[in-house]
Biopython code that builds the backbone (N, CA, C, O; Angstrom):
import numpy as np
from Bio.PDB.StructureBuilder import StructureBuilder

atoms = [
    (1, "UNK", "N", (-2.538, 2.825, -10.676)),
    (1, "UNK", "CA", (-2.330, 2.548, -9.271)),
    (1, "UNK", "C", (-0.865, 2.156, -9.049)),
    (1, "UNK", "O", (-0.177, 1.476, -9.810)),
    (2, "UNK", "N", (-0.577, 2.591, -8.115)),
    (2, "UNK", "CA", (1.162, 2.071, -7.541)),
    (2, "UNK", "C", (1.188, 1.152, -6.887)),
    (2, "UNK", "O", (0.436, 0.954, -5.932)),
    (3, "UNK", "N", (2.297, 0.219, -7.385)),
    (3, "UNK", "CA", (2.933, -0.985, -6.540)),
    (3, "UNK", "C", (2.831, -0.938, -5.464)),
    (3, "UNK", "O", (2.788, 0.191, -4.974)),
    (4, "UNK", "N", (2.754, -1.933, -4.702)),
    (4, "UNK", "CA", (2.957, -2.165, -3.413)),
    (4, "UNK", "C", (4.743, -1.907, -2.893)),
    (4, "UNK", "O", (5.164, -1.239, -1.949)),
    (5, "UNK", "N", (5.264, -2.458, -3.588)),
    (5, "UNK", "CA", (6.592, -1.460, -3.562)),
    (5, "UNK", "C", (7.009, -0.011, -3.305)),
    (5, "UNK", "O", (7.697, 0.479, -2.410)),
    (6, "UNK", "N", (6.364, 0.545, -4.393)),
    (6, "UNK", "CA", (6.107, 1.753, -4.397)),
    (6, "UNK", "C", (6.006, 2.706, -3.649)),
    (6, "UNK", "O", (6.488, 3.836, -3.574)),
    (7, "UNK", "N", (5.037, 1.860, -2.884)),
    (7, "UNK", "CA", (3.995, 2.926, -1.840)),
    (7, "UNK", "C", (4.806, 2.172, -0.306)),
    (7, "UNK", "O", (4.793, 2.637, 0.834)),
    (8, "UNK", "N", (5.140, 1.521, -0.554)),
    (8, "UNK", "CA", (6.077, 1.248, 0.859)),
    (8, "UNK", "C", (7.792, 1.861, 1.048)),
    (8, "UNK", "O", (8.478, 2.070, 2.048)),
    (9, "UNK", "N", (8.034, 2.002, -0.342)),
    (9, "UNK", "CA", (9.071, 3.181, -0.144)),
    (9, "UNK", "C", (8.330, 4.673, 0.113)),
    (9, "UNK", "O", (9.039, 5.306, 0.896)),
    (10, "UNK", "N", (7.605, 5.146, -0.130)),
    (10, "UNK", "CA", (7.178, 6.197, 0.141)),
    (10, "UNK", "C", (6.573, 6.189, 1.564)),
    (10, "UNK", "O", (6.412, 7.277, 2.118)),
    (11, "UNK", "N", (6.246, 5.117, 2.160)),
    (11, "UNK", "CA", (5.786, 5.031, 3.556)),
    (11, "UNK", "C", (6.762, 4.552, 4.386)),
    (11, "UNK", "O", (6.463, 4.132, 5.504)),
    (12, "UNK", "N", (8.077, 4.559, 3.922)),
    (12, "UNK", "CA", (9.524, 4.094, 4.365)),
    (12, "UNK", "C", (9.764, 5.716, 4.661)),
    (12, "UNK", "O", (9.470, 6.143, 5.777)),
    (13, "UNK", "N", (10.347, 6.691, 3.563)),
    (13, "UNK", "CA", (10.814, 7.527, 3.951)),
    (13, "UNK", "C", (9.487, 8.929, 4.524)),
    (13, "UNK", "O", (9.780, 10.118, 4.645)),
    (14, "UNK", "N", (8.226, 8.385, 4.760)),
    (14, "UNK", "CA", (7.846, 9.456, 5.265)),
    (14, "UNK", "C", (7.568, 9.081, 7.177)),
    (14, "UNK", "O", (7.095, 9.891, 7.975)),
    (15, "UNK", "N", (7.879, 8.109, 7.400)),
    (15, "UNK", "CA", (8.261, 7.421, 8.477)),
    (15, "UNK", "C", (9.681, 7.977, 8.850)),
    (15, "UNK", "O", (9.812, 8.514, 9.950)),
    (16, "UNK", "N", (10.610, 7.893, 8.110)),
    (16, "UNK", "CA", (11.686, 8.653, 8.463)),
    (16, "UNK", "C", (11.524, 10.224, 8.681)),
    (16, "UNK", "O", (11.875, 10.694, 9.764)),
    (17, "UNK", "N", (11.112, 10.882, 7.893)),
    (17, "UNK", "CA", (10.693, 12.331, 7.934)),
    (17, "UNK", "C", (10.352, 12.445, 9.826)),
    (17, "UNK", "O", (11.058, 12.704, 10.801)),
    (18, "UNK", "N", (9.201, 12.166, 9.665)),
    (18, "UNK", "CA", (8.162, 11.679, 10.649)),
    (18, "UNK", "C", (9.593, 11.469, 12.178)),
    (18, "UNK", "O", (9.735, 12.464, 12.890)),
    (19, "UNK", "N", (10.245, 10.541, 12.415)),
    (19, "UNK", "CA", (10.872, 10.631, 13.175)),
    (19, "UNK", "C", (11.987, 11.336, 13.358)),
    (19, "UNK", "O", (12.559, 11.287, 14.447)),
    (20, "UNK", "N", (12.417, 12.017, 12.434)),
    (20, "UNK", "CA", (13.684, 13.107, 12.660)),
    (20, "UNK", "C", (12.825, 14.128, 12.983)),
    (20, "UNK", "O", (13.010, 14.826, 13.980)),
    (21, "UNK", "N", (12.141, 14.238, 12.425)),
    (21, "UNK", "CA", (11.200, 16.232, 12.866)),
    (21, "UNK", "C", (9.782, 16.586, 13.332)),
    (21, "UNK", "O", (9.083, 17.593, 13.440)),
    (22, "UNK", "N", (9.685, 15.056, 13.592)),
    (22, "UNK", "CA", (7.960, 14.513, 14.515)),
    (22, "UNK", "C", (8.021, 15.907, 15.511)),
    (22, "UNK", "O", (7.313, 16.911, 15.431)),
    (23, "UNK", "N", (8.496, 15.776, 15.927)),
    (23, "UNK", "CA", (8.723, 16.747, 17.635)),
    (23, "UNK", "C", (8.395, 18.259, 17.378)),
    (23, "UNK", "O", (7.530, 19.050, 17.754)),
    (24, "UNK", "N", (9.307, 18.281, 16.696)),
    (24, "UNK", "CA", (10.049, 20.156, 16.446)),
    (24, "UNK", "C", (8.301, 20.692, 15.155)),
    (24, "UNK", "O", (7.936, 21.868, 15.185)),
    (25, "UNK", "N", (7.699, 19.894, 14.435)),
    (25, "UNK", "CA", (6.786, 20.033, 14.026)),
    (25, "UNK", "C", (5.521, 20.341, 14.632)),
    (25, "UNK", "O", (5.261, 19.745, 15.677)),
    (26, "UNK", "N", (4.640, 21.201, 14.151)),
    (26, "UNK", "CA", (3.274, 22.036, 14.956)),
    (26, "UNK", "C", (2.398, 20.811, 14.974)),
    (26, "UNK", "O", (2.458, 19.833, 14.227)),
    (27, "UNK", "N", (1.590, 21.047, 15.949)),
    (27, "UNK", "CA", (0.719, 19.720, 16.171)),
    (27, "UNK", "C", (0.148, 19.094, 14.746)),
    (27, "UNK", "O", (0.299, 17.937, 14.353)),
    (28, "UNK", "N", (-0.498, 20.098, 14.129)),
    (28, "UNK", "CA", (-1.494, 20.001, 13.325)),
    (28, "UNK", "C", (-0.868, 19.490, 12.102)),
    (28, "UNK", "O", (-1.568, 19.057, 11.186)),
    (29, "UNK", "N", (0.698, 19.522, 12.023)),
    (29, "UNK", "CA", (1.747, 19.285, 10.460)),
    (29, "UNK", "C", (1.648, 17.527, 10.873)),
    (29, "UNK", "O", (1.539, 16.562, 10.116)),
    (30, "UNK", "N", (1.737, 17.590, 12.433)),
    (30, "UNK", "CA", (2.175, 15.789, 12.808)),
    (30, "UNK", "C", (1.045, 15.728, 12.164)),
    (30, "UNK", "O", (1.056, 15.365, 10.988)),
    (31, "UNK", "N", (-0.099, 16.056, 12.777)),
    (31, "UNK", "CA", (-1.410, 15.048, 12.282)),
    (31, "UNK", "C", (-1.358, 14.807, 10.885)),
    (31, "UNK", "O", (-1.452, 13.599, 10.672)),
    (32, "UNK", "N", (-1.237, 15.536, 9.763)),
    (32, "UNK", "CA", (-1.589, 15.239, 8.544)),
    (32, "UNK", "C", (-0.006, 14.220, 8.427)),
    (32, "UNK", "O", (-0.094, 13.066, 8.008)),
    (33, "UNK", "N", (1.104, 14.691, 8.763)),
    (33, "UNK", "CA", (1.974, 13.618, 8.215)),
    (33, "UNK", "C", (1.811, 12.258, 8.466)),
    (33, "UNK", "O", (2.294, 11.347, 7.794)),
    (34, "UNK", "N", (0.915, 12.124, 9.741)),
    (34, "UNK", "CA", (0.327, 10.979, 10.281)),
    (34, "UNK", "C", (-0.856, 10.269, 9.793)),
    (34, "UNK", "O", (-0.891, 9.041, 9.714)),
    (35, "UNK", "N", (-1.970, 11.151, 9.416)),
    (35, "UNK", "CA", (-2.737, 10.710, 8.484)),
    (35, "UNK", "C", (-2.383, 10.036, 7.310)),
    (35, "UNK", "O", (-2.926, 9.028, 6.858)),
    (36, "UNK", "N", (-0.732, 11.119, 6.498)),
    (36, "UNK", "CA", (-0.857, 10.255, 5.346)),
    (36, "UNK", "C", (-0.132, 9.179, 5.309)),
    (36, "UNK", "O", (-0.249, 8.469, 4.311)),
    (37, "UNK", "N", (0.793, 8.781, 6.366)),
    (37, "UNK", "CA", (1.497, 7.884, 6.679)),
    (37, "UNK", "C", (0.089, 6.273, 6.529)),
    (37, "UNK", "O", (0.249, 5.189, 5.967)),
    (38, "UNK", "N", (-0.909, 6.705, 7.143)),
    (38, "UNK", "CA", (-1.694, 6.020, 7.573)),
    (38, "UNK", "C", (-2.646, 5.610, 5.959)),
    (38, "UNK", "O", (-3.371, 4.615, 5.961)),
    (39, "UNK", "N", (-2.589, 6.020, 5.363)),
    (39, "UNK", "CA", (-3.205, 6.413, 4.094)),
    (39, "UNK", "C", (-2.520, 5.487, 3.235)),
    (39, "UNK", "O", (-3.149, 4.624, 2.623)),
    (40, "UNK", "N", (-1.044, 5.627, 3.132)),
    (40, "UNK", "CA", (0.301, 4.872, 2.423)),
    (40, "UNK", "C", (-0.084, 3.815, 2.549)),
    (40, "UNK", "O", (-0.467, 3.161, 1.578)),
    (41, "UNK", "N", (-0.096, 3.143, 4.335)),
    (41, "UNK", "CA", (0.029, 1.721, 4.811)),
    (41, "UNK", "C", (-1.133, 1.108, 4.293)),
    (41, "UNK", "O", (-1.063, 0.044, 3.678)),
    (42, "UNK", "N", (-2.616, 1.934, 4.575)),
    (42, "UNK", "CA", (-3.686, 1.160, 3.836)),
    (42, "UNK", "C", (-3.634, 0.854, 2.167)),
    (42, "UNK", "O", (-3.883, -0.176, 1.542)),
    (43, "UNK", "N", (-3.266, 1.999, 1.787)),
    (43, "UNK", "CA", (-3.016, 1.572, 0.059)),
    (43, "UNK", "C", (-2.143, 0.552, -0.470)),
    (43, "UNK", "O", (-2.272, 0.048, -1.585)),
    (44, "UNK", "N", (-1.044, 0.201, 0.568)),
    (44, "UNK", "CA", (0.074, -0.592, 0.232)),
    (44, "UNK", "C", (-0.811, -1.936, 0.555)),
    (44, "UNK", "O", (-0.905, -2.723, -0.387)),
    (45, "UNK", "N", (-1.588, -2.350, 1.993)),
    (45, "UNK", "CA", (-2.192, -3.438, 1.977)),
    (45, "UNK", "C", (-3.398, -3.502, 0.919)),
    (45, "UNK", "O", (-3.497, -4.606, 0.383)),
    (46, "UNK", "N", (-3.851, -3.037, 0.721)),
    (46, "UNK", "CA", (-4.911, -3.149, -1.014)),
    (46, "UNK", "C", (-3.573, -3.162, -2.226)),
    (46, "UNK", "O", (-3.418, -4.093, -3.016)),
    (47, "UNK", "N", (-3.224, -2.681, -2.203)),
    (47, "UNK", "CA", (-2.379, -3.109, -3.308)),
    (47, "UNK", "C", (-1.340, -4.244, -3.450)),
    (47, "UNK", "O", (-0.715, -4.312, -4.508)),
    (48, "UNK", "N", (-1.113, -5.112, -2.497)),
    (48, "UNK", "CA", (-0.845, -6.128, -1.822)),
    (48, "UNK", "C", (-1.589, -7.362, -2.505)),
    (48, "UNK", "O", (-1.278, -8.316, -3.218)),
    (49, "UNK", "N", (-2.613, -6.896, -1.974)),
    (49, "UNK", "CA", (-4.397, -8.159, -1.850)),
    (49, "UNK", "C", (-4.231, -7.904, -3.417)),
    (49, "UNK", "O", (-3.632, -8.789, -4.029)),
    (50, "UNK", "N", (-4.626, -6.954, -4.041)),
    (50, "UNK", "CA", (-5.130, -7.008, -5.535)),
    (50, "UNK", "C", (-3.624, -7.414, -6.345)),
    (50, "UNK", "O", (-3.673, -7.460, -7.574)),
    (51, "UNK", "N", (-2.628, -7.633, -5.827)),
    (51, "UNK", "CA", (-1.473, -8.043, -6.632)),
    (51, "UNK", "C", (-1.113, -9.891, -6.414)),
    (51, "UNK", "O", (-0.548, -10.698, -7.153)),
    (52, "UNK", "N", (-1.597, -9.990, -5.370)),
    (52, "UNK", "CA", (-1.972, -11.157, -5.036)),
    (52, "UNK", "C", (-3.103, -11.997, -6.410)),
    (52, "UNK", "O", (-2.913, -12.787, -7.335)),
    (53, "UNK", "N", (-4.129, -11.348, -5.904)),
    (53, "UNK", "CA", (-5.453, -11.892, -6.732)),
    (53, "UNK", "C", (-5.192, -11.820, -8.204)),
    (53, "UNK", "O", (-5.973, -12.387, -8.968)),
    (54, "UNK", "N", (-4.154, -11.167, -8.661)),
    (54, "UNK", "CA", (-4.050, -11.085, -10.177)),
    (54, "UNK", "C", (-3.251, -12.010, -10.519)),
    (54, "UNK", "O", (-3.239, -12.424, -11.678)),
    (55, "UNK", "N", (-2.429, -12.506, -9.550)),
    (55, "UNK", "CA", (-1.322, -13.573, -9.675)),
    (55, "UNK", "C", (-1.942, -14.717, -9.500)),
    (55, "UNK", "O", (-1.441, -15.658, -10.116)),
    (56, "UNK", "N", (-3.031, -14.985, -8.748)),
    (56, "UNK", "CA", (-3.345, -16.284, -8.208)),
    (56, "UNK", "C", (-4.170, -17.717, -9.557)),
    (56, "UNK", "O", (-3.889, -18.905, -9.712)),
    (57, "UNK", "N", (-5.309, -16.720, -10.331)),
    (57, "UNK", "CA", (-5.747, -17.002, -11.398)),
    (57, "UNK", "C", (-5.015, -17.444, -12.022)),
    (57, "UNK", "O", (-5.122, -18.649, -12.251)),
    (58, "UNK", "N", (-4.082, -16.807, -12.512)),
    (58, "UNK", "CA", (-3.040, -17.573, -13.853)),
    (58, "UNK", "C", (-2.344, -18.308, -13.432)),
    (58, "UNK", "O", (-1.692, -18.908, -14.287)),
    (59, "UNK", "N", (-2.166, -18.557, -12.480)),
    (59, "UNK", "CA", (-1.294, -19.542, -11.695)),
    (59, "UNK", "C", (-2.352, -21.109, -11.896)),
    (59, "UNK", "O", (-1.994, -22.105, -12.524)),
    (60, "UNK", "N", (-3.533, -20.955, -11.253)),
    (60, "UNK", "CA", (-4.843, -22.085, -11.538)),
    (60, "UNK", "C", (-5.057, -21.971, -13.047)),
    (60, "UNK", "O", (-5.291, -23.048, -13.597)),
    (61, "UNK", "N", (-5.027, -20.953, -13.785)),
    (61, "UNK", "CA", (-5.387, -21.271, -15.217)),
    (61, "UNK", "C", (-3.787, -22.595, -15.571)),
    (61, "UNK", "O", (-3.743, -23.805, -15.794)),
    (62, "UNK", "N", (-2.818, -21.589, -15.455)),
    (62, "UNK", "CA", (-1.832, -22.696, -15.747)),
    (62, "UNK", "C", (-1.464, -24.328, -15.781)),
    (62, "UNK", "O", (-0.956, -25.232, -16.445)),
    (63, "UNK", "N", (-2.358, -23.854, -14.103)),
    (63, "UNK", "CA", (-2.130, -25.673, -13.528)),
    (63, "UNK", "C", (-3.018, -26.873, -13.928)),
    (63, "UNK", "O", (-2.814, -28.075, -13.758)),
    (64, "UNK", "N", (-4.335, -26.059, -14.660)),
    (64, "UNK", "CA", (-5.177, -26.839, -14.911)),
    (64, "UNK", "C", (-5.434, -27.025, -16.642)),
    (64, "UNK", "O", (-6.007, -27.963, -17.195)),
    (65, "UNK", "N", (-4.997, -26.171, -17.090)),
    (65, "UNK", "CA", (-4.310, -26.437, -19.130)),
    (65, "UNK", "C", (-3.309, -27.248, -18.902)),
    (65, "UNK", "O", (-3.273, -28.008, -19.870)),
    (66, "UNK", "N", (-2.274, -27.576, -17.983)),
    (66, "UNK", "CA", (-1.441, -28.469, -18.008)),
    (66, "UNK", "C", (-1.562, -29.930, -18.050)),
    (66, "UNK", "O", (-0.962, -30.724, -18.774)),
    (67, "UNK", "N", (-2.630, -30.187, -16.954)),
    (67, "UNK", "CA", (-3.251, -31.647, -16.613)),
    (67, "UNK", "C", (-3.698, -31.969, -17.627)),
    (67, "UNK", "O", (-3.422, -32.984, -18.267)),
    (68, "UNK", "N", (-4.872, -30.659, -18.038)),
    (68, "UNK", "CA", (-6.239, -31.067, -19.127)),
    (68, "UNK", "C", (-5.703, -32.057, -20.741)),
    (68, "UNK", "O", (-6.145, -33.112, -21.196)),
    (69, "UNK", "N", (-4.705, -31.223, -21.190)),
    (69, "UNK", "CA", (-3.637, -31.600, -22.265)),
    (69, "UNK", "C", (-3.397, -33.171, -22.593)),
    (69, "UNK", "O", (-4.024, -33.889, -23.372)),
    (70, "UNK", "N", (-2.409, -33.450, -21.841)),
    (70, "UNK", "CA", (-2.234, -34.898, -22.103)),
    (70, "UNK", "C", (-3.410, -36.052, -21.860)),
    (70, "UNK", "O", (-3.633, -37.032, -22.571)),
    (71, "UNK", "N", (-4.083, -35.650, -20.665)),
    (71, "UNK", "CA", (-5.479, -36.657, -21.141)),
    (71, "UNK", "C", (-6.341, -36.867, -22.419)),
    (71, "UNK", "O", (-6.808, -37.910, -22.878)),
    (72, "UNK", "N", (-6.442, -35.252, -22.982)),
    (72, "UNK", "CA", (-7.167, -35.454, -24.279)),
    (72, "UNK", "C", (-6.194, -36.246, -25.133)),
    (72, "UNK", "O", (-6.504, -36.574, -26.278)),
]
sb = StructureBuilder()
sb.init_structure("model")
sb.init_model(0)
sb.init_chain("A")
sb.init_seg("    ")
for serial, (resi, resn, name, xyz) in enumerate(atoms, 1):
    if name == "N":
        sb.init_residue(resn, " ", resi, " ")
    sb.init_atom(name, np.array(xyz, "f"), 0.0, 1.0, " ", f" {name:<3s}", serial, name[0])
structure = sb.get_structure()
């Protein structure tokens, strides 16, 4: 799976695409460039959330081997 980075440069420059030649493009080319534009943004927010959630754990594992330690 790709970064959230990743996929927001790629939803950076197809946003650009998208506005230089939106117009001059056949209906049916907008729609799919629009679809996948739309496709990018959702994958980038899931990949977001799940980059989040992988970080958050070890962060609580950390904080709580730290405390646990010196009491024993």
């Amino acid at each position: 799976m790709a970064t959230a980075g990743q996929l927001k440069s790629k939803a950076d420059t197809l946003k650009k695409k998208i506005s230089e030649k939106g117009t001059s493009l056949p209906p049916q080319r907008q729609r799919q460039l629009r679809k996948r534009l739309k496709r990018l943004q959702r994958a980038r927010r899931t990949a977001t959330a799940l980059e989040a959630r992988a970080k958050k754990p070890a962060k609580e594992a950390a904080a709580e081997a730290a405390p646990a330690a010196p009491q024993a």
